[in-house]
C-alpha positions as CSV (number, residue, x, y, z in Angstrom):
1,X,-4.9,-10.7,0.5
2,X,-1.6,-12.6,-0.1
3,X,1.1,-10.2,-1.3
4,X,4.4,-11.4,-2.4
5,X,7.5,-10.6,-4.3
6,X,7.1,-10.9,-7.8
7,X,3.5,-11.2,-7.9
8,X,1.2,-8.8,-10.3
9,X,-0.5,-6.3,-8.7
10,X,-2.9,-3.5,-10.4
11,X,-3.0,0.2,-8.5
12,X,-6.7,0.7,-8.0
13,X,-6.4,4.2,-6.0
14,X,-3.9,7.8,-6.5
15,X,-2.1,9.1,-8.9
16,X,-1.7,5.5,-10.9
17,X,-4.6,4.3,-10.6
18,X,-5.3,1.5,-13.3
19,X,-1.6,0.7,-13.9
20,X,0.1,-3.0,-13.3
21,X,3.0,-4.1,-11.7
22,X,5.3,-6.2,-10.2
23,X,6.0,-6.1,-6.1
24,X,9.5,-5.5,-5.7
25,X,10.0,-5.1,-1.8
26,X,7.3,-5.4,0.9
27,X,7.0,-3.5,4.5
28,X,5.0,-5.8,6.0
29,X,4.8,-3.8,9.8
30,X,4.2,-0.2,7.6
31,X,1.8,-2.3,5.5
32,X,2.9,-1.0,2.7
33,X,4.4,-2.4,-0.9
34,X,6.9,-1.1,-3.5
35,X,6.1,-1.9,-7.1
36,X,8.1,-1.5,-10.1
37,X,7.8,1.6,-12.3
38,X,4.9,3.2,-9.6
39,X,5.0,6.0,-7.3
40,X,8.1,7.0,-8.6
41,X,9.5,10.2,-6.7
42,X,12.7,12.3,-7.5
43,X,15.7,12.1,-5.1
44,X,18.8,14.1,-4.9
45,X,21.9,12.7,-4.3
46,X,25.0,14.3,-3.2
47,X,28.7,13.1,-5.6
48,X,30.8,10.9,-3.8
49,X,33.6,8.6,-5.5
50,X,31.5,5.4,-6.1
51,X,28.3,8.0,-7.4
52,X,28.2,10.4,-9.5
53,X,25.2,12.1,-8.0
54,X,22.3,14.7,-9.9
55,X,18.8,13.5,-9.6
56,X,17.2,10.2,-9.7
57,X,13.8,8.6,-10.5
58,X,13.3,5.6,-7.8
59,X,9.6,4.2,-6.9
60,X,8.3,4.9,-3.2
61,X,6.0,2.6,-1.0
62,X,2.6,2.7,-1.7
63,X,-0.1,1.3,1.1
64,X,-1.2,-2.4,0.1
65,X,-4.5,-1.1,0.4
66,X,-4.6,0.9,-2.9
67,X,-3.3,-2.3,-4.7
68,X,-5.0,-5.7,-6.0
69,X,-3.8,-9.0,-6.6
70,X,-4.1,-9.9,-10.7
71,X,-4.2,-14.1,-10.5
72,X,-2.9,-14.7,-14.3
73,X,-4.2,-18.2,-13.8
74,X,-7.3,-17.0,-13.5
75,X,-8.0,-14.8,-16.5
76,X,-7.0,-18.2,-18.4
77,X,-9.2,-20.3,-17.0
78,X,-12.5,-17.5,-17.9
79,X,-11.6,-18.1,-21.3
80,X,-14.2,-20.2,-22.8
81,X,-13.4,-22.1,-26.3
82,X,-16.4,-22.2,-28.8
């Protein structure tokens, strides 16, 4: 499967399983991809001058293997004119 940044991906395994998204970062010796707005996981950060710290919602790799490609060329294409 050819993975890259940007592309549309649908989560087919896990917790969010059946939602779509867009690959924002990819670990390509971990095999695994980040996409936007799934897997996200709470972090604490510590107040420093340039932060202001408290708790944050980030998303968290998720193994390419859970995901699938969506081609939006394709679901055009299947569309048949009567």
């Amino acid at each position: 499967m050819i993975l890259k940044k940007g592309t549309q991906v649908k989560i087919i395994s896990g917790k969010d399983k059946g939602k779509t998204g867009e690959i924002l970062e990819i670990d390509r010796k971990l095999n695994k991809v980040k996409v936007k707005a799934i897997n996200m996981i709470k972090r604490h950060l510590k107040p420093t001058k340039e932060n202001k710290g408290g708790i944050i919602s980030r998303e968290s790799f998720i193994d390419q293997s859970n995901v699938k490609n969506i081609d939006l060329k394709k679901k055009e294409k299947k569309v048949v004119n009567k």
